[in-house]
C-alpha positions as CSV (number, residue, x, y, z in Angstrom):
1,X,0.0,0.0,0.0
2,X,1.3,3.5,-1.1
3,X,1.7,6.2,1.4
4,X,0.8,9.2,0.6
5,X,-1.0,12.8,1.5
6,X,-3.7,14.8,-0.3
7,X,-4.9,18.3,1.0
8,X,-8.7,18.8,1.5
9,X,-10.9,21.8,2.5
10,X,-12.0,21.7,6.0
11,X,-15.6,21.3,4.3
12,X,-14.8,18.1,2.7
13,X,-13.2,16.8,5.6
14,X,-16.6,17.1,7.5
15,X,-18.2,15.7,5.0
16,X,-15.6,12.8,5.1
17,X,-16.1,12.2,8.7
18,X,-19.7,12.1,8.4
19,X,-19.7,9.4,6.2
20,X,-17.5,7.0,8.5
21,X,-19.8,4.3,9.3
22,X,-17.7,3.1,12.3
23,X,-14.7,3.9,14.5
24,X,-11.7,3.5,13.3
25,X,-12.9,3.3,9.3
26,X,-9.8,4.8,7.2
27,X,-10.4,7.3,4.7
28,X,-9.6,5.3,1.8
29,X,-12.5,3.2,3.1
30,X,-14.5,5.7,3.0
31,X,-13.8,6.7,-0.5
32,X,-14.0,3.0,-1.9
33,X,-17.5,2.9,-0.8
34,X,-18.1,6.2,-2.3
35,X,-16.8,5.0,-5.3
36,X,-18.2,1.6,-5.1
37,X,-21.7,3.4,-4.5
38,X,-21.1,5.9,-7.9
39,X,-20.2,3.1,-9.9
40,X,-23.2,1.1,-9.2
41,X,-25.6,3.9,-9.3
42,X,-23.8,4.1,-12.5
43,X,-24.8,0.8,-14.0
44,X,-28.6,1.4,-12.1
45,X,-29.2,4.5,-14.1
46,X,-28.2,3.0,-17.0
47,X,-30.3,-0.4,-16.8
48,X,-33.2,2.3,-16.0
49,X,-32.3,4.3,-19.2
50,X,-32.5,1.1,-21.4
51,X,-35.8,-0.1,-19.5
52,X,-37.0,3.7,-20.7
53,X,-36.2,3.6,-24.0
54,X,-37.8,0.2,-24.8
55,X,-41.0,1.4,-23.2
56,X,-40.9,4.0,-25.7
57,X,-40.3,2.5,-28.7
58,X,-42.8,-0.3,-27.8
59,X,-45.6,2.6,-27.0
60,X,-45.6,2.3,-23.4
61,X,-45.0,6.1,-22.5
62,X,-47.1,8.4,-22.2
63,X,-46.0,12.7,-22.6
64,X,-47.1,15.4,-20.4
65,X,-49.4,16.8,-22.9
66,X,-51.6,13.7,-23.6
67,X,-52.3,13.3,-19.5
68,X,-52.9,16.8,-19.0
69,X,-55.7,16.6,-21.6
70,X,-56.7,12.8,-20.2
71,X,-57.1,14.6,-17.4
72,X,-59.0,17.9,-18.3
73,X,-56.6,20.1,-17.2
74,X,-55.0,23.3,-19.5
């Protein structure tokens, strides 16, 4: 394991500190979960995209217009 320092604002070590989910968790925990988290968000979002876009080439979508008049309203 490398050794090594990085400078941070004060605000982002708070925000760091916060998100230690027990004593004595490192930072670079921290961060790999972070980055674990973005990455499958990541892969979420883009599954959900997909799902999206076959709904609306198949006709399953719907736009705002078409409800607001399915609905009576301006």
């Amino acid at each position: 394991m490398a050794n090594t320092s990085i400078q941070l604002s004060e605000e982002l070590l708070v925000e760091l500190r916060k998100r230690k989910t027990y004593d004595g968790q490192t930072y670079e925990e921290v961060i790999e979960d972070l980055l674990e988290d973005v990455s499958e968000l990541s892969e979420e979002l883009k599954q959900s995209i997909a799902r999206g876009e076959k709904d609306i080439a198949e006709g399953r979508a719907h736009t705002f217009e078409s409800i607001k008049r399915e609905l009576g309203l301006k």
